[in-house]
Backbone as CSV, one residue per row, in Angstrom:
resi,resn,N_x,N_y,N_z,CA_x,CA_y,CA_z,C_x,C_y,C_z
1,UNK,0.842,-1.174,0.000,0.000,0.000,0.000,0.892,1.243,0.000
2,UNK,0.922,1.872,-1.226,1.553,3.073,-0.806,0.498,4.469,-0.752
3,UNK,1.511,5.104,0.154,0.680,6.541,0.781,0.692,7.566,0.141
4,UNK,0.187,8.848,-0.701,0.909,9.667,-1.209,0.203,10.542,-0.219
5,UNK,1.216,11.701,0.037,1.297,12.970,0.735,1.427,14.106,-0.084
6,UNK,-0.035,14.479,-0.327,0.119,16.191,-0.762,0.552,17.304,0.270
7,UNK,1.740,18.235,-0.156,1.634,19.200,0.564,1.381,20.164,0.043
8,UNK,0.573,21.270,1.535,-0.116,22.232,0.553,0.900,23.147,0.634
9,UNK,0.443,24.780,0.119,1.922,25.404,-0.366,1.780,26.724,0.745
10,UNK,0.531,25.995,1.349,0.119,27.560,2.352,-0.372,27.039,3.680
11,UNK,-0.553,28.416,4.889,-0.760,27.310,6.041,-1.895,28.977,6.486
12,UNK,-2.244,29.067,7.480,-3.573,30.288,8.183,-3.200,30.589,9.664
13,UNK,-2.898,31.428,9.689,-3.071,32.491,10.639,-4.599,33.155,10.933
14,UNK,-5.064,33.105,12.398,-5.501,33.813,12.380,-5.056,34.799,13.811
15,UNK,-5.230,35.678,13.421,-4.843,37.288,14.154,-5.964,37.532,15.394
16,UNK,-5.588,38.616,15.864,-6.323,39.263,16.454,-5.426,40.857,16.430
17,UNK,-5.738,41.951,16.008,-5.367,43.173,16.126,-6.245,43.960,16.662
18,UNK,-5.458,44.655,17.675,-6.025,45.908,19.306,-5.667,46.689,18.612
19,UNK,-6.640,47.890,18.566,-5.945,49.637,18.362,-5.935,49.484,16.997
20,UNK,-5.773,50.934,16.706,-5.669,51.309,14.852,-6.638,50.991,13.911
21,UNK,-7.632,50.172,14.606,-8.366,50.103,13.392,-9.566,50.466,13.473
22,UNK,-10.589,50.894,12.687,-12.063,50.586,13.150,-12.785,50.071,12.898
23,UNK,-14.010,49.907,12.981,-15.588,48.667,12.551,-15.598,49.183,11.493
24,UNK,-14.990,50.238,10.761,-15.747,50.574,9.089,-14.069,49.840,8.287
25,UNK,-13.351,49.720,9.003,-11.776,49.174,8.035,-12.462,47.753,7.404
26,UNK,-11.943,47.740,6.446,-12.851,46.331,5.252,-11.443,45.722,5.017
27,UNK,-11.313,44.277,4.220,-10.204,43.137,4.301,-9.064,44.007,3.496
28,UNK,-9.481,45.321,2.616,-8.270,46.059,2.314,-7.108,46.880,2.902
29,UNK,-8.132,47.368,4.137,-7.397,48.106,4.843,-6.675,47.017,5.911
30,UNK,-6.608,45.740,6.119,-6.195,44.763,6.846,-4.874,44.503,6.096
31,UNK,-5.049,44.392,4.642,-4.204,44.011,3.667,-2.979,45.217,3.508
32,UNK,-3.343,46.395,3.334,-2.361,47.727,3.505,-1.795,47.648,5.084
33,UNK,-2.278,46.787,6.202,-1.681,47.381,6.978,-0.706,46.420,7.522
34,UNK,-0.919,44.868,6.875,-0.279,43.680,6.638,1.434,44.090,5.754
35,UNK,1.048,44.983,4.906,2.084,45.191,3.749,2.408,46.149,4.305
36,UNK,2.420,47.389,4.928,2.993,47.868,5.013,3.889,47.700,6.589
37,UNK,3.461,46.841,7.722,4.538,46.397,8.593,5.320,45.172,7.786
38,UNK,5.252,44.424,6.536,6.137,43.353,6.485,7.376,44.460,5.560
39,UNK,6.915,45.565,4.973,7.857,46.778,4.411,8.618,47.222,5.153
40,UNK,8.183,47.264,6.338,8.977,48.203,7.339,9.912,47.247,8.053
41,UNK,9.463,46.069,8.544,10.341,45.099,8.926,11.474,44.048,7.448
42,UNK,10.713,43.681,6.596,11.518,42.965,5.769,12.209,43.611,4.332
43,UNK,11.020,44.778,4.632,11.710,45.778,3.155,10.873,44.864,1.691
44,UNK,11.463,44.967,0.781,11.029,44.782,-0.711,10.331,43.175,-0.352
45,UNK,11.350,42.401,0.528,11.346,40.922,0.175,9.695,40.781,1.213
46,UNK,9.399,41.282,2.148,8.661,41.194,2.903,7.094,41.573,1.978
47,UNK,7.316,42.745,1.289,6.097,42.906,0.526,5.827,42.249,-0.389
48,UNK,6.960,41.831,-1.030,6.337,40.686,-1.990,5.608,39.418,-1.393
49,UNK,5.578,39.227,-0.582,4.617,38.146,0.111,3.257,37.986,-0.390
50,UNK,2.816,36.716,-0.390,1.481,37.002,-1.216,0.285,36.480,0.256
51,UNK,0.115,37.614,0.942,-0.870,37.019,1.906,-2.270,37.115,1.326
52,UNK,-3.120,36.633,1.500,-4.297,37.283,1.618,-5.550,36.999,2.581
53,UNK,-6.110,38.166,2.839,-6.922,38.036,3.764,-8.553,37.502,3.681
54,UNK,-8.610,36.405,4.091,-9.860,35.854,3.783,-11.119,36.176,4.725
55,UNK,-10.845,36.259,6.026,-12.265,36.776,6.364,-11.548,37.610,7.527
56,UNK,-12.189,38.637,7.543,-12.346,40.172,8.796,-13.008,40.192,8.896
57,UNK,-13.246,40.193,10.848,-14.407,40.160,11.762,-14.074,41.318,12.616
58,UNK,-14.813,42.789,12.205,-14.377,44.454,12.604,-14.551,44.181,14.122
59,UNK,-15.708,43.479,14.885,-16.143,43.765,15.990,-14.939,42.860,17.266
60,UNK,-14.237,42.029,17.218,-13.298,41.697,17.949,-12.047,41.869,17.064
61,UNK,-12.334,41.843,16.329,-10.544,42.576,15.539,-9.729,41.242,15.338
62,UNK,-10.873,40.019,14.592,-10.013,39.044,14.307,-9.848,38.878,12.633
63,UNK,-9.168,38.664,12.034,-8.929,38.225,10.612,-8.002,37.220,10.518
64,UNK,-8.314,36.081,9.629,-7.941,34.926,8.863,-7.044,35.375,7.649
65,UNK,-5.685,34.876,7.889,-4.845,35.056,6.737,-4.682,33.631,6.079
66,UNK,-4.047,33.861,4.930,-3.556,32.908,4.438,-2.148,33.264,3.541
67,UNK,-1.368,32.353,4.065,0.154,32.738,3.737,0.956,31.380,3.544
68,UNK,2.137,31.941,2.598,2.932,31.167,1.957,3.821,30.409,2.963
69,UNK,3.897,28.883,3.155,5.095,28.284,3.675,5.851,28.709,4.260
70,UNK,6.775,29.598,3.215,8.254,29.596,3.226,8.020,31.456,3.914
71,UNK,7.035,31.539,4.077,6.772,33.349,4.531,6.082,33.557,5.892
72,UNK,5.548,32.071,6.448,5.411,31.997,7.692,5.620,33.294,8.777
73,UNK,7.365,32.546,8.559,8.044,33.420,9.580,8.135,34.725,9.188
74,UNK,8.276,35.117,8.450,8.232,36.560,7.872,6.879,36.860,8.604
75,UNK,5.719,36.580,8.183,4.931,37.457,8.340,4.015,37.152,9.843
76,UNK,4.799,36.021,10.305,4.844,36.111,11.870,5.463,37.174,12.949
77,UNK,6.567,37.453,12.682,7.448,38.656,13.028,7.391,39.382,12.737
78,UNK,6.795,39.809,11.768,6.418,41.453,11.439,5.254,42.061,11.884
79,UNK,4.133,41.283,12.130,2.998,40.764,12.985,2.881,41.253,14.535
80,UNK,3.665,40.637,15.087,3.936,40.812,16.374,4.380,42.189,16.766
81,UNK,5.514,42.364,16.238,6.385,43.495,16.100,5.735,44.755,16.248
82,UNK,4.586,45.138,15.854,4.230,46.235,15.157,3.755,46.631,16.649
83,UNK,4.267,48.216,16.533,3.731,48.871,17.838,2.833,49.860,17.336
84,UNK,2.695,50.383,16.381,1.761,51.837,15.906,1.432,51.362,14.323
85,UNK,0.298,51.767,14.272,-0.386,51.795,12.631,-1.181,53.344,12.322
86,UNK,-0.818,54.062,11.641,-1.765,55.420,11.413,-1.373,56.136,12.376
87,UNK,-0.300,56.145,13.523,-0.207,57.176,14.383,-0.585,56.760,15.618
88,UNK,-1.357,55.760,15.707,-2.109,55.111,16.921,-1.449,53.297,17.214
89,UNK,-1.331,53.543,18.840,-0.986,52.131,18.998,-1.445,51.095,18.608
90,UNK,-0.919,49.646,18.291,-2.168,48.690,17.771,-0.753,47.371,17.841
91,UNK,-1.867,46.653,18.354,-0.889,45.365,18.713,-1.524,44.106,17.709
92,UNK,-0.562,43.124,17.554,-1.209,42.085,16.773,-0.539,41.053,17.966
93,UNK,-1.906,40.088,18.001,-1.728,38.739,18.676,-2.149,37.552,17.419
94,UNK,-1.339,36.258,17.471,-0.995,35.459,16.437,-2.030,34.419,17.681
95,UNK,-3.468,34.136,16.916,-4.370,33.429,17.912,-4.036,32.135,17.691
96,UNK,-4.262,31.594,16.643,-4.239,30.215,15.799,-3.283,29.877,14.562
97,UNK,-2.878,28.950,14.192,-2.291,28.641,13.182,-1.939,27.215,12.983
98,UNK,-2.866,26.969,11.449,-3.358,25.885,10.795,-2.133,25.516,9.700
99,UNK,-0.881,24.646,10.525,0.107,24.129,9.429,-0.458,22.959,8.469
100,UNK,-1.373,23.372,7.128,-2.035,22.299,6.643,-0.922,21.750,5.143
């Protein structure tokens, strides 16, 4: 009997972000604010990342990413990291994560 093992090429985060944002910010403004801390921490290589954000929930400040393998860590640490967005404090907590 042999086994085959697909692997997939992506794994999910989901977040929770305090501060900076509000109930009217939509999965774009999640996405600009994704790209612009992996800019500030990784520079060019960091924005090229292809995250995207699949579902934002405004009222607890959780959103579902989905990200590349090999960008994990990248966009784990840039994540965390972030002390201010727009001028205003705002923290990201890394709730869950689905290595599928």
């Amino acid at each position: 009997m042999n086994r085959v093992f697909q692997r997939h090429n992506h794994c999910f985060l989901k977040i929770q972000i305090c501060g900076a944002l509000d109930e009217s910010d939509q999965r774009g403004d999640i996405k600009s604010l994704i790209t612009t801390v992996l800019t500030s921490l990784h520079g060019q290589v960091g924005a090229a990342l292809m995250v995207d954000v699949l579902q934002w929930l405004p009222q607890p400040g959780i959103a579902l990413l989905r990200v590349p393998h090999d960008g994990v860590q990248k966009v784990w640490s840039a994540l965390t990291l972030l002390g201010e967005y727009r001028s205003k404090p705002c923290a990201i907590q890394v709730l869950q994560v689905s290595w599928i």
